[in-house]
C-alpha positions in Angstrom: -91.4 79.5 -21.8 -89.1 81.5 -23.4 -91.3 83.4 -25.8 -94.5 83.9 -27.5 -94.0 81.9 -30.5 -93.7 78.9 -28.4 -97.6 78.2 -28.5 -99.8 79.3 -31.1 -103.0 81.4 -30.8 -105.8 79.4 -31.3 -109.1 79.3 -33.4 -112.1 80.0 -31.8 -113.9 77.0 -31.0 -113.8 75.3 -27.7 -114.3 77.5 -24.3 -112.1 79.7 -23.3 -110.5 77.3 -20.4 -110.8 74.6 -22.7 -108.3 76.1 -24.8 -106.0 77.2 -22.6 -105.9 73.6 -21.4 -105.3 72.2 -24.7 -102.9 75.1 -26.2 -100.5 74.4 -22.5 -100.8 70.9 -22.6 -100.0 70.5 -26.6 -97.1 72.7 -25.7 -95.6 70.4 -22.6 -96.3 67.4 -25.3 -94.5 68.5 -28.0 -91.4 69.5 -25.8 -92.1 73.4 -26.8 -92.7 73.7 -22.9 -90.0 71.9 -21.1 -89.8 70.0 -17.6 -88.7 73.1 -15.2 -90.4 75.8 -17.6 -92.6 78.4 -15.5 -95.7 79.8 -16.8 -98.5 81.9 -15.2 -102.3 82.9 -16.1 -101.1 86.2 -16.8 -98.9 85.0 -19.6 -101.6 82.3 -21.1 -103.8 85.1 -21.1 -101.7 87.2 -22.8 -100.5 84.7 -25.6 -104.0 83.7 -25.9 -105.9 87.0 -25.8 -108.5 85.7 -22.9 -109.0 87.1 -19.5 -107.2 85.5 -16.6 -109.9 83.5 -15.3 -110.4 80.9 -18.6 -106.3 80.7 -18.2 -106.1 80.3 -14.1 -108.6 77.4 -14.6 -106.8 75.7 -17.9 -103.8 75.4 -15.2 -105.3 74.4 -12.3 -106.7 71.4 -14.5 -102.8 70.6 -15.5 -102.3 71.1 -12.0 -104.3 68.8 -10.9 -103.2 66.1 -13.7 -99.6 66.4 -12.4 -98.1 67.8 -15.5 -97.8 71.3 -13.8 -96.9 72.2 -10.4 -96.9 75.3 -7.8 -93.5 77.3 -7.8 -93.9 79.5 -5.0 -95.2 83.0 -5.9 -94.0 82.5 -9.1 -97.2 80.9 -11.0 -96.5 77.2 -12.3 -93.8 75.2 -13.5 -93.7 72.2 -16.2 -92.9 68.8 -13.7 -89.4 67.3 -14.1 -90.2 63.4 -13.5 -86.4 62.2 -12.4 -86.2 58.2 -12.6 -87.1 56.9 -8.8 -90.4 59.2 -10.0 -90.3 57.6 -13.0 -90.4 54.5 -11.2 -93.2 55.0 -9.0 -95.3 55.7 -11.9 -94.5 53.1 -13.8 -95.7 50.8 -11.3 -99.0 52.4 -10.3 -99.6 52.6 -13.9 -99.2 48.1 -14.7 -101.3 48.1 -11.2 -103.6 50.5 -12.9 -103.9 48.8 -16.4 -103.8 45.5 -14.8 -107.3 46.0 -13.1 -108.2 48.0 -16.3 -107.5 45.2 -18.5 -109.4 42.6 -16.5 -112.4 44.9 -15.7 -112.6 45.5 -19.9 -112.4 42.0 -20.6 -115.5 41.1 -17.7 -117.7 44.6 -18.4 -117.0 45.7 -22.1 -120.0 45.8 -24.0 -119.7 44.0 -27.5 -119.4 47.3 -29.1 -116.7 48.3 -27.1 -114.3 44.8 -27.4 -115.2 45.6 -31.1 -113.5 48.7 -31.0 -110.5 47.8 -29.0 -109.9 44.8 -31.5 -110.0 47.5 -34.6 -107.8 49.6 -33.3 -105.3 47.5 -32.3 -105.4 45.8 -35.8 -105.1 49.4 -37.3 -101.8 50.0 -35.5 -99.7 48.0 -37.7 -100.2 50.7 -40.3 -98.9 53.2 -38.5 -95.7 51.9 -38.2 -92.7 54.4 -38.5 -94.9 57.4 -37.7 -94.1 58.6 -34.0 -96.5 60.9 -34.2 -99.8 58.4 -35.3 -98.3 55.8 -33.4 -98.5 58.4 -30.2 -101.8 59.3 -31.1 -103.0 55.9 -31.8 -101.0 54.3 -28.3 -103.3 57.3 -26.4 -106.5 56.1 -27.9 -106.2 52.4 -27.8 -105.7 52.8 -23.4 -108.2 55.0 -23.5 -110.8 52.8 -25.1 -109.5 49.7 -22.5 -110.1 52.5 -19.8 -114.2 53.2 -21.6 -114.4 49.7 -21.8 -113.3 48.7 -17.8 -117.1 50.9 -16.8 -114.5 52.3 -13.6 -114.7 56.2 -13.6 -111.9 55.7 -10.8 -110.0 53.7 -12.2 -109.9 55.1 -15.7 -109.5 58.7 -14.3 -106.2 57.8 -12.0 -104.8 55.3 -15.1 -105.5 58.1 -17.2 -103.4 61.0 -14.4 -100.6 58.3 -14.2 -100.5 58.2 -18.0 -100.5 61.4 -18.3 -97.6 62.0 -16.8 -95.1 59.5 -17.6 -96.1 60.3 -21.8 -96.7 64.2 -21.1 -93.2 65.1 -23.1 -93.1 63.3 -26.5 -89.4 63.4 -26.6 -89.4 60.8 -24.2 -91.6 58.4 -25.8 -90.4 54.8 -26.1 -92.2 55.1 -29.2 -89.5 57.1 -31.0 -87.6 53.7 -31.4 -88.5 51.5 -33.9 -87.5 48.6 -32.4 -90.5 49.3 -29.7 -92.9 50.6 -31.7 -92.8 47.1 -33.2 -93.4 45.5 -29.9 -96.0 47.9 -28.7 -98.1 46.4 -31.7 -97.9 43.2 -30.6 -98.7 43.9 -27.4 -101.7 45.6 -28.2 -102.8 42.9 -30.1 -102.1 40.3 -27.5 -104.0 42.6 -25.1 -107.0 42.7 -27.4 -107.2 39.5 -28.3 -107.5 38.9 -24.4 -110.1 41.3 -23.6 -112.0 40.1 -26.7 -111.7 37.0 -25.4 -113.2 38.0 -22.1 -110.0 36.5 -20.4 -109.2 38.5 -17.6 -106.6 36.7 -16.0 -104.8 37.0 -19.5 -105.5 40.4 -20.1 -104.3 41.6 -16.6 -101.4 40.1 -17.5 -101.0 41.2 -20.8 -101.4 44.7 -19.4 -98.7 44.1 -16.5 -96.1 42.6 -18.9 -97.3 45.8 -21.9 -96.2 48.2 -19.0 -93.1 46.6 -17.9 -91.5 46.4 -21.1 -91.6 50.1 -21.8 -90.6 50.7 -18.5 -87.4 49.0 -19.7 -87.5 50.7 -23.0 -88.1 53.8 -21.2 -84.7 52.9 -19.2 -82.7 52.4 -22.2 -83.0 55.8 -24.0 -81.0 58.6 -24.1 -84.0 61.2 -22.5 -83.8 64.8 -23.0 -82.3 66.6 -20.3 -84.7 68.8 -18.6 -84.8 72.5 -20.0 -82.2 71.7 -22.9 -82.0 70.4 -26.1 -79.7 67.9 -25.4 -79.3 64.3 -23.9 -78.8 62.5 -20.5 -77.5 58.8 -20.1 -79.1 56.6 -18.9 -78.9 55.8 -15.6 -78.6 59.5 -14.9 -81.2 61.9 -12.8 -83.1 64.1 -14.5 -82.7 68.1 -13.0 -85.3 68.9 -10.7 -87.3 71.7 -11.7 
């Protein structure tokens, strides 16, 4: 972190961990906290204005999700995810969204296949806007994972997820060219689980998660702890 203005002092509102939580993690997701950043409970505490408890347990919970990990005695640091990582999590997560897409289309309640197929047919709308279309991507897999009835498989998709979308410079989203396809995947994935097809909707989960692992592969991602670019192709710092 290289100063206080990098995350903003919130309102008051949620609990005191709560916000520490949010207030970290918005700051890894926007880039403002960069892979191979270190940051401590002392210093959430001090941006924040809350004791050191609220703040140790905020990062322990990014800790746990794999967005943060332990730097020696030196508090916490922001994960680098380099690409035989970036791999590995690609393909837990089409194993993870496979069995999630099948398990949505065999236990969704009608209310909840209703509310996959609106959203997906909302996305369209959204097109050109990184940001919605972020928002949108990270509601529409959650509300598969609601759907599936699997705490344990929704809470590892959701872990994996986490951590290959946790830096919003690297989305595949930011191109247009995907953005496009991610709607219709979506829709094809609905229309699946709608559909109550679960052999279809397994695979049009594996295929939705292979083809931005290739996106992800073609981008020019942002070099860890710089505001500039690495080829692809190339290995991300370690942290």
């Amino acid at each position: 972190m290289t100063g206080r203005n990098a995350m903003r002092k919130p309102s008051d509102g949620p609990p005191l961990a709560e916000r520490a939580y949010d207030v970290v993690r918005e700051a890894i997701e926007s880039g403002k906290l960069a892979p191979g950043d270190r940051i401590s409970e002392y210093r959430v505490a001090e941006w924040l204005g809350i004791s050191r408890t609220p703040a140790r347990e905020g990062l322990r919970r990014l800790e746990a999700e794999g967005l943060l990990s332990a730097h020696g005695g030196n508090g916490l640091v922001v994960v680098s995810v380099d690409e035989d990582a970036l791999r590995e999590l690609f393909l837990t997560r089409e194993v993870l969204e496979s069995a999630l897409a099948a398990q949505a289309a065999l236990n969704g309640s009608g209310p909840d296949l209703a509310a996959i197929t609106r959203h997906a047919r909302a996305e369209a709308a959204l097109f050109g806007d990184c940001d919605l279309m972020y928002a949108h991507n990270k509601v529409f897999h959650e509300l598969i994972r609601r759907a599936a009835h699997n705490r344990y498989l929704a809470k590892m998709s959701a872990t994996t997820m986490d951590m290959v979308t946790a830096d919003r410079r690297g989305s595949t989203l930011l191109v247009p060219e995907r953005q496009t396809e991610v709607i219709a995947e979506h829709a094809t994935l609905a229309e699946a689980i709608a559909a109550r097809r679960a052999d279809a909707a397994a695979a049009a989960a594996a295929q939705h998660v292979r083809n931005a692992y290739a996106a992800r592969l073609r981008m020019d991602l942002p070099a860890p702890g710089s505001p500039g670019r690495i080829y692809p192709g190339r290995k991300a710092a370690a942290g």
